[in-house]
C-alpha positions as CSV (number, residue, x, y, z in Angstrom):
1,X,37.0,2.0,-7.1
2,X,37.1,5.3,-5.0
3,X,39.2,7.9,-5.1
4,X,41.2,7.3,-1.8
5,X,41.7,3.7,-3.5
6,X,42.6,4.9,-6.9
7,X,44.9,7.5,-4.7
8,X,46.8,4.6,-2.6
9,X,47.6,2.7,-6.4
10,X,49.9,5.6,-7.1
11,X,53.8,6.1,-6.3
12,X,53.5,9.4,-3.8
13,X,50.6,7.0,-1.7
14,X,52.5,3.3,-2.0
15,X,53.8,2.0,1.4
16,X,54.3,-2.0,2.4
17,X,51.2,-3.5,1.2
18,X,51.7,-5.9,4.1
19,X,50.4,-3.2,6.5
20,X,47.0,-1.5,6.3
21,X,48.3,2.1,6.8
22,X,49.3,3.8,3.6
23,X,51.4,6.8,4.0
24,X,52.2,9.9,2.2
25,X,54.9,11.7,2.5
26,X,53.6,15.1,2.2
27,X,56.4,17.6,2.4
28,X,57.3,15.7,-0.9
29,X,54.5,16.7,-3.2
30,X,55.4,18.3,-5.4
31,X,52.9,21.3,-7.9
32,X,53.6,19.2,-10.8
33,X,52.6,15.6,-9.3
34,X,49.2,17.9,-7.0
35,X,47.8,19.6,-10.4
36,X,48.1,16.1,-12.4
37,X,46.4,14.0,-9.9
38,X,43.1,13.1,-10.2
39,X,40.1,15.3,-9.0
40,X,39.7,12.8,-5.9
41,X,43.2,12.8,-4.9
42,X,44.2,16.6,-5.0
43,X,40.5,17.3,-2.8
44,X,41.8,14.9,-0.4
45,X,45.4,15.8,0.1
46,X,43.8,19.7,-0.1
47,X,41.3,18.3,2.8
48,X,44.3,17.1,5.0
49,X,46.6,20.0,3.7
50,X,43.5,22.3,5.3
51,X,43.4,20.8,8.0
52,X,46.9,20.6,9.0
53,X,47.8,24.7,8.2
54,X,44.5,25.2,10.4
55,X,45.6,23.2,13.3
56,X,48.9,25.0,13.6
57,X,46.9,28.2,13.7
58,X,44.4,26.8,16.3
59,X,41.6,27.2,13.9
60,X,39.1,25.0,14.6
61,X,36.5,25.8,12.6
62,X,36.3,24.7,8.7
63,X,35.6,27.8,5.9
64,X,34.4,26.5,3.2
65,X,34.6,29.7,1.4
66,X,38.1,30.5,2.7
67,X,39.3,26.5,2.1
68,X,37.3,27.0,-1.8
69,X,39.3,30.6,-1.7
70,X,42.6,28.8,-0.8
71,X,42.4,26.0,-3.1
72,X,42.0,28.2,-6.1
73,X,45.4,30.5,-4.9
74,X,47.2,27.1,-4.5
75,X,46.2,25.3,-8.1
76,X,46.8,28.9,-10.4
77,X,50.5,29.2,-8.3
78,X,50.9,25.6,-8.8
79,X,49.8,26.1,-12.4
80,X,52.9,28.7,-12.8
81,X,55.4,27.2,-10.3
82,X,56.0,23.3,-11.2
83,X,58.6,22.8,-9.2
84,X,58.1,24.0,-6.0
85,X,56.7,21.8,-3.1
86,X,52.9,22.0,-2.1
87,X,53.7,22.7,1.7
88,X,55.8,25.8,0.2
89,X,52.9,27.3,-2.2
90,X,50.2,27.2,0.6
91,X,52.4,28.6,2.9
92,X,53.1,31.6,0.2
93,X,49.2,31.8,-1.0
94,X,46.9,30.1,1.7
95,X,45.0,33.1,3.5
């Protein structure tokens, strides 16, 4: 099974399994649920989460030094802050 299917199994991912789009409310995610999901599930939602903080900077180029760089600040902060959204911490550590 990959990772995006292991990924839609899980409460944060379910959506009517009558319709082919699973969706994700992502202002919802919480530090807790992002550092206990699996390896494939955090690197995806930290792929779209990328993705979306660079669009709204009109960066159109992926960093994979900066996005490594990034993705380090956000799992120690998550680490120490449980409780606070995902959207919030990258918005508070994301460089």
């Amino acid at each position: 099974m990959t990772g995006l299917a292991r990924a839609a199994e899980t409460p944060a991912f379910q959506g009517d399994p009558t319709k082919a789009v699973v969706k994700v409310e992502m202002t919802e995610i919480t530090c807790r649920q992002f550092i206990n999901y699996s390896f494939d599930k955090s690197e995806a939602i930290g792929a779209w989460m990328s993705g979306y903080w660079n669009a709204t900077r009109n960066i159109e180029t992926l960093d994979i030094t900066r996005y490594r760089a990034n993705s380090r600040r956000v799992s120690d902060y998550c680490k120490r802050h449980k409780n606070e959204t995902l959207m919030a911490t990258i918005q508070k550590v994301a460089r």
